[in-house]
PLY file of the C-alpha trace (Angstrom):
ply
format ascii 1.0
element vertex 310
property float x
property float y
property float z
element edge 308
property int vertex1
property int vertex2
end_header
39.32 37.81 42.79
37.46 34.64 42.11
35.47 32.88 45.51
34.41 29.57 43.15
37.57 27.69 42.84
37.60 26.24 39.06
40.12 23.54 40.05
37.22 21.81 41.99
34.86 23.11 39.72
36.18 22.52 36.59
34.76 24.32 32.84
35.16 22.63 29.53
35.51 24.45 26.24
31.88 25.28 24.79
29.94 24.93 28.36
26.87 26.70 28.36
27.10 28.93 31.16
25.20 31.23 33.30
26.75 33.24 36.14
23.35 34.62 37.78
23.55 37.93 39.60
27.04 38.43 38.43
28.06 41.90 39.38
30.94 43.14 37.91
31.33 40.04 36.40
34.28 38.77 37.90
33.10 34.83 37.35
31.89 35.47 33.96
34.91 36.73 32.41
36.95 33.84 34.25
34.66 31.15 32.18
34.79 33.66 29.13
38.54 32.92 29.10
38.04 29.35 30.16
35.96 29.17 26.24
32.88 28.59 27.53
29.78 30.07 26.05
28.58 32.56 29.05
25.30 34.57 29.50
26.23 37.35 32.64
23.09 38.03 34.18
21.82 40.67 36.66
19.09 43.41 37.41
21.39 46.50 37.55
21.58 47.61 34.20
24.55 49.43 35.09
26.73 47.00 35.76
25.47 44.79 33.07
26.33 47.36 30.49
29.97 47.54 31.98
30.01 43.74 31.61
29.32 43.69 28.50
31.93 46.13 27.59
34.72 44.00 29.39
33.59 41.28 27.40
34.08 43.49 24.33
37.21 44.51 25.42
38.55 40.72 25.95
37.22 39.82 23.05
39.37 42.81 20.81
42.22 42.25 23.18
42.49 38.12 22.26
41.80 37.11 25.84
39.02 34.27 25.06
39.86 31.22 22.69
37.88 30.67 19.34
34.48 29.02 20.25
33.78 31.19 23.14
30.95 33.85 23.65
29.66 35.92 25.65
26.57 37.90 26.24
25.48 40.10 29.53
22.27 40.97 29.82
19.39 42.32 32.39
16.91 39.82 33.97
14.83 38.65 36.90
16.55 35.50 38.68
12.84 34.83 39.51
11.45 34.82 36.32
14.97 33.53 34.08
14.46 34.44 30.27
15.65 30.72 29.38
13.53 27.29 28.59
14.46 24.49 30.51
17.78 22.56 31.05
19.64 25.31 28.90
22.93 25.23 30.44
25.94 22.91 31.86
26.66 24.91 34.08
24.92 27.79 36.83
27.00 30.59 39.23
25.40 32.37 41.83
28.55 34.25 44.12
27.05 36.26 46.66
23.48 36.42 45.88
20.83 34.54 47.30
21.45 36.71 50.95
20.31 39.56 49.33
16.64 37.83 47.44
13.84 37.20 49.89
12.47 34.21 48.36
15.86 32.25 47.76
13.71 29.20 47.30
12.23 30.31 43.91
16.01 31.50 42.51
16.91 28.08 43.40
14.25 26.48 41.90
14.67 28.53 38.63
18.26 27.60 38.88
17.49 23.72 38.61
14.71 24.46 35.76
17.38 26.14 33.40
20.42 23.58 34.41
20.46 20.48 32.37
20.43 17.01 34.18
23.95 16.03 35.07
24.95 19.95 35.06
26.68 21.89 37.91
26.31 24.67 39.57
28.46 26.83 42.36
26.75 28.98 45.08
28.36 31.18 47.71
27.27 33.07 50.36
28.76 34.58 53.23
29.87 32.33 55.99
27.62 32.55 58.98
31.00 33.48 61.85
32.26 36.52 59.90
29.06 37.91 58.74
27.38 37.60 62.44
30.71 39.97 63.52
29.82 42.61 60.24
26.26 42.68 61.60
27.50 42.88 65.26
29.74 46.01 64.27
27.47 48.10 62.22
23.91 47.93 61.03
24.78 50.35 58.10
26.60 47.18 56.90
23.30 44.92 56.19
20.10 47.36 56.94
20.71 49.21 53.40
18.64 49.04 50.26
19.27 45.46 48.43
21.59 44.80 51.54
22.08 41.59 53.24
18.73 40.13 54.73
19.82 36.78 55.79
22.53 34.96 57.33
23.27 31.38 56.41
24.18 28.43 58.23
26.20 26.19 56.47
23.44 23.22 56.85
20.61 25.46 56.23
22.15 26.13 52.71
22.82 22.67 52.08
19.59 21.45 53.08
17.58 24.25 50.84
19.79 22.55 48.22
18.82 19.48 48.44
15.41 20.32 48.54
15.62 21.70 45.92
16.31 18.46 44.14
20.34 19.13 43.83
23.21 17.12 45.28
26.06 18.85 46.77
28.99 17.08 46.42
31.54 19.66 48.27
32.25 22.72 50.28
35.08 24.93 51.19
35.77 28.48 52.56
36.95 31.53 50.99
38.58 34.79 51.39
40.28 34.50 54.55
42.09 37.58 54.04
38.92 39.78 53.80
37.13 38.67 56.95
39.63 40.85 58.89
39.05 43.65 55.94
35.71 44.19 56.32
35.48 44.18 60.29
37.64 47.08 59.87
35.09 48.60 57.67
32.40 47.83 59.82
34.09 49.06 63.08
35.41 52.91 61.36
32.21 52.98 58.96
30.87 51.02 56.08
31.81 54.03 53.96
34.67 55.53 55.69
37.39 54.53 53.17
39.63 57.50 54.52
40.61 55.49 58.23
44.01 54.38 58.25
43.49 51.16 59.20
41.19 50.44 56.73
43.71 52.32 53.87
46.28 50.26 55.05
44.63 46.77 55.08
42.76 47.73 51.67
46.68 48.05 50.58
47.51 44.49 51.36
44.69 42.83 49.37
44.87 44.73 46.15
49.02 43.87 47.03
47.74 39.92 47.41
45.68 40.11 44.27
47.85 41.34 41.78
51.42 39.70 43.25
50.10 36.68 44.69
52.91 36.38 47.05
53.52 33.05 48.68
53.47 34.44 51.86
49.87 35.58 51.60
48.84 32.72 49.56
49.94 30.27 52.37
48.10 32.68 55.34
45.34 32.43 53.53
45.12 28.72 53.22
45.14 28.67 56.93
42.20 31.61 57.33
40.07 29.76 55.12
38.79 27.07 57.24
38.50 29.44 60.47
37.29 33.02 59.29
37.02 32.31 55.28
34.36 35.04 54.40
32.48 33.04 51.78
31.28 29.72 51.92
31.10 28.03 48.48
28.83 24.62 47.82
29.34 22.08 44.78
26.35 20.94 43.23
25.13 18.73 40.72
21.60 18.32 38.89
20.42 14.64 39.02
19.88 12.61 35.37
16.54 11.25 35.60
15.51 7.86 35.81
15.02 6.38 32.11
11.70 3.67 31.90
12.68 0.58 30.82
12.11 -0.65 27.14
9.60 -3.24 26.24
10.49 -6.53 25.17
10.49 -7.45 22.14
10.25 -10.93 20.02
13.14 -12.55 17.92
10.36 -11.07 14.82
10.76 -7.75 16.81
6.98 -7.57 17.82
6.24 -6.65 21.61
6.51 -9.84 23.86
2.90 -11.22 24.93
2.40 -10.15 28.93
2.27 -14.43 29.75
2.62 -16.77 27.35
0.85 -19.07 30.03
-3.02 -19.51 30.13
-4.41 -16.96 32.71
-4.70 -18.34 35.95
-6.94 -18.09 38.84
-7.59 -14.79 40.59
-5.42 -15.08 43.57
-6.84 -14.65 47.26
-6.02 -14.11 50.70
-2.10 -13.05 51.03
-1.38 -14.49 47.74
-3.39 -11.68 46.14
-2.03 -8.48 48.45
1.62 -9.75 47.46
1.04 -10.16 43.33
1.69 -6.80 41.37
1.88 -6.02 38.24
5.01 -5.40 35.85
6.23 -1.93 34.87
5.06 -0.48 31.81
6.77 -0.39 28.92
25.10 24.28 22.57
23.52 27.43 21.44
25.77 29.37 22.52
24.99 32.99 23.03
26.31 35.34 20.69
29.21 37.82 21.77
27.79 41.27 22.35
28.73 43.81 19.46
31.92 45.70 20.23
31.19 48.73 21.93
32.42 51.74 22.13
34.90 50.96 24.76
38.21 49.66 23.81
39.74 49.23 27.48
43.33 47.53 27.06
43.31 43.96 29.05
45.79 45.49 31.84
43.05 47.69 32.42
40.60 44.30 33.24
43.45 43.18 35.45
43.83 46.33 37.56
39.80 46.22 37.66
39.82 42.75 39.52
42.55 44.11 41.74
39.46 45.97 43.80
39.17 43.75 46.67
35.23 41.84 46.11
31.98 43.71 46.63
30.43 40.34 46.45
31.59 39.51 49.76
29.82 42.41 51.52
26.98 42.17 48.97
0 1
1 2
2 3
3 4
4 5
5 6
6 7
7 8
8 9
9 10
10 11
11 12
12 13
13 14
14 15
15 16
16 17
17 18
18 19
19 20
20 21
21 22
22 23
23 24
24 25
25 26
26 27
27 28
28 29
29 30
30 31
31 32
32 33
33 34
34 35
35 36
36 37
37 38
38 39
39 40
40 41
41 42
42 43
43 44
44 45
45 46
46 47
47 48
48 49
49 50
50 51
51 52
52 53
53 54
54 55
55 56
56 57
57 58
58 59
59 60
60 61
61 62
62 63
63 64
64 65
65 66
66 67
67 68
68 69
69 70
70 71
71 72
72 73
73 74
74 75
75 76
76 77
77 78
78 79
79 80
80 81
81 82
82 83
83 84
84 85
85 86
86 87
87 88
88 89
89 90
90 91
91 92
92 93
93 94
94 95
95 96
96 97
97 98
98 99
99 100
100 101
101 102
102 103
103 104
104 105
105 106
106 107
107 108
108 109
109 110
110 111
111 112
112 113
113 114
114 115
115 116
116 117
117 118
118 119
119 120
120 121
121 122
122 123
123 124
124 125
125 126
126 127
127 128
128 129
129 130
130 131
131 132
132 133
133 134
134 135
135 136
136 137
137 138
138 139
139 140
140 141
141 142
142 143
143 144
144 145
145 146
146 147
147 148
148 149
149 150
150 151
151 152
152 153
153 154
154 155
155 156
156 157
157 158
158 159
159 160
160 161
161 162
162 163
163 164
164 165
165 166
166 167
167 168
168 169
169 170
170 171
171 172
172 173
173 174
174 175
175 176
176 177
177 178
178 179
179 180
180 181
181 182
182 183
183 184
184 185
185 186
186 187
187 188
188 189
189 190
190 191
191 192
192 193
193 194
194 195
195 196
196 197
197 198
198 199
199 200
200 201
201 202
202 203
203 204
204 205
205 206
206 207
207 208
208 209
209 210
210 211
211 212
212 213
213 214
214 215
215 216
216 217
217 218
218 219
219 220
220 221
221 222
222 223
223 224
224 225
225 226
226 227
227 228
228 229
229 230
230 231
231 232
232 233
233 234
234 235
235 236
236 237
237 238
238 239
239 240
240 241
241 242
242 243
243 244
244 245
245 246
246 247
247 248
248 249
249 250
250 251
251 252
252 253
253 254
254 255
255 256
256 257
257 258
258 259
259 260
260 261
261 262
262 263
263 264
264 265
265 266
266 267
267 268
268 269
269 270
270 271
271 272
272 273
273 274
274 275
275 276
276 277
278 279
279 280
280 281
281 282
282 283
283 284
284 285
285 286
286 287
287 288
288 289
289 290
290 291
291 292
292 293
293 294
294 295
295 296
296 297
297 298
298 299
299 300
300 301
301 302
302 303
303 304
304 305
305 306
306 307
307 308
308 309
C-alpha cells in the first residue's frame, strides 16, 4: 500500500533514490521496480535486514529491470552517511511525527538532494490523528510513538523554510481513518475485537483486489478523512553568476573604455553602483539467504500500513 502517488510523482529509470525511514520498505521496493537506483534507509536494524532480503528476493525473482539497484542499510536521518546533492530524488512516508527535531531531518534532506531534485513527505493528517489521540493515549504516548501533530500549513511552511518549494498536496488512505479509530476505541493492540477483525478484512480485501467499488469510496474519503497528507517538493537550481565579457581577441572587456570621470556627489553618487562581478548507483545487496517467492512480497504489502499509525 503505497501513500506517495508515483503518477504525480513520477521516477525515471536510473534515479538516485533515497526513501528515508522506510520501514518495511513499501516505497523502496515500488522505485526498485520502477529501475531506479534506491538506498532504503532506517535505524531499526531489524527491519532493514528484512528489506534487504525483499530486495534480494525481487532481484532473484526478475521483479526490477536491468540498471536498477538496491541497497538497505542502517543510519541516522540526522547525521545521513551521504555528501551533498547525492540523489534525484528523497521519501520520507510517515516519519518526521515521530523525530523531535524535524527541522534538522529536513535540512539533511535538502543537503543530500541535488538542485532541481524531488522529494515526497507524508505525515498524518491533522483531523484523523486528533480523533486517534482523542480515543487512546496508548496510540501516541509509546516509545518512538507519535509526538506531534501537523497542520497542513505548518508542514508546508517548515518546507519552505527549509529552502524547498512545494508544488502539490493531496490526501491519502481514506479507508484507514475509519480502521484505526476502531483500533483506538477497542485497544491499540486488541486485534481480537470483531469490529476491528472485520474492518482489517476489508482493507487487506481492497489491497489485493482493488475493487472498483472501494477504489471509487476511497476517492471520495480522501479529501475529508484521508489519513495521510502527502506534499510535493522540489529543490531549487541555484542562481548561476554571469560570465565576463570578453573581446572579439577573447581577452576580458576593459570595465569603461571612457576616460574616468568625476567622482559623483550629492544624489548622483547614492544612485551609481557598481557592475556585478564576473549516478553512482548503489550496489544491490548480496543475495541472502532468503529466497521468498514474489507472491510472498505481494501478500506482505497486503498488511494494511504501519506507517500510518507510525
Amino acid at each position: 500500500m503505497l501513500t506517495v502517488d508515483f503518477s504525480r510523482f513520477p521516477l525515471a529509470p536510473g534515479d538516485r533514490v533515497l526513501d528515508l525511514g522506510c520501514g518495511a520498505g513499501r516505497h523502496a521496493f515500488e522505485c526498485y521496480r520502477r529501475g531506479a537506483q534506491v538506498v532504503a534507509l532506517d535505524q531499526n536494524g531489524e527491519e532493514i535486514r528484512e528489506v534487504a532480503k525483499w530486495f534480494a528476493a525481487m532481484e532473484e525473482a526478475g521483479e526490477a529491470p536491468a540498471g536498477a539497484s538496491a541497497t538497505a542499510m542502517e543510519g541516522d536521518a540526522l547525521n545521513l552517511p551521504f555528501p551533498d546533492d547525492s540523489f534525484d530524488v528523497v521519501i520520507i512516508s510517515e516519519v518526521m511525527e515521530h523525530i523531535p527535531d524535524d527541522k534538522g531531518v529536513l535540512a539533511e534532506m535538502v543537503r543530500v538532494l541535488r538542485p532541481g531534485g524531488r522529494i515526497a513527505v507524508t505525515v498524518p493528517r491533522y483531523g484523523p490523528e486528533k480523533v486517534c489521540w482523542t480515543l487512546s493515549d496508548a496510540y501516541h504516548e509509546v516509545e518512538g510513538g507519535h509526538i506531534r501533530i501537523y497542520r497542513g500549513d505548518e508542514l508546508l511552511g517548515k518546507m519552505r523554510e527549509a529552502g524547498l518549494e512545494p508544488y502539490g498536496t493531496h490526501h491519502a488512505h481514506g479507508l484507514h481513518s475509519p480502521y484505526w479509530w476502531l483500533k483506538c476505541a477497542f485497544g491499540v493492540d486488541n486485534d481480537k475485537a470483531l469490529p476491528v477483525q472485520a474492518y482489517h478484512k476489508l482493507l487487506v480485501w481492497d489491497i489485493m483486489k482493488k475493487p472498483l467499488a472501494t477504489r471509487l469510496a476511497e476517492r471520495a474519503l480522501n479529501p475529508v478523512i484521508g489519513k495521510s497528507f502527502v506534499v510535493y517538493a522540489t529543490k531549487p537550481h541555484l542562481p548561476q553568476a554571469a560570465e565576463p565579457a570578453t573581446t572579439e581577441a577573447g581577452e576580458p572587456a576593459a570595465a569603461s573604455a571612457t576616460p574616468a570621470a568625476e567622482p559623483a556627489t550629492g544624489s548622483a553618487a547614492k544612485a551609481q553602483k557598481s557592475a556585478p562581478g564576473a549516478k553512482s548507483g548503489a550496489k544491490a545487496p548480496a543475495k541472502t539467504a532468503s529466497k521468498a517467492p514474489a507472491q510472498r512480497a505481494s501478500k506482505a504489502s497486503a498488511k494494511p500500513s504501519a506507517g500510518a499509525a507510525k
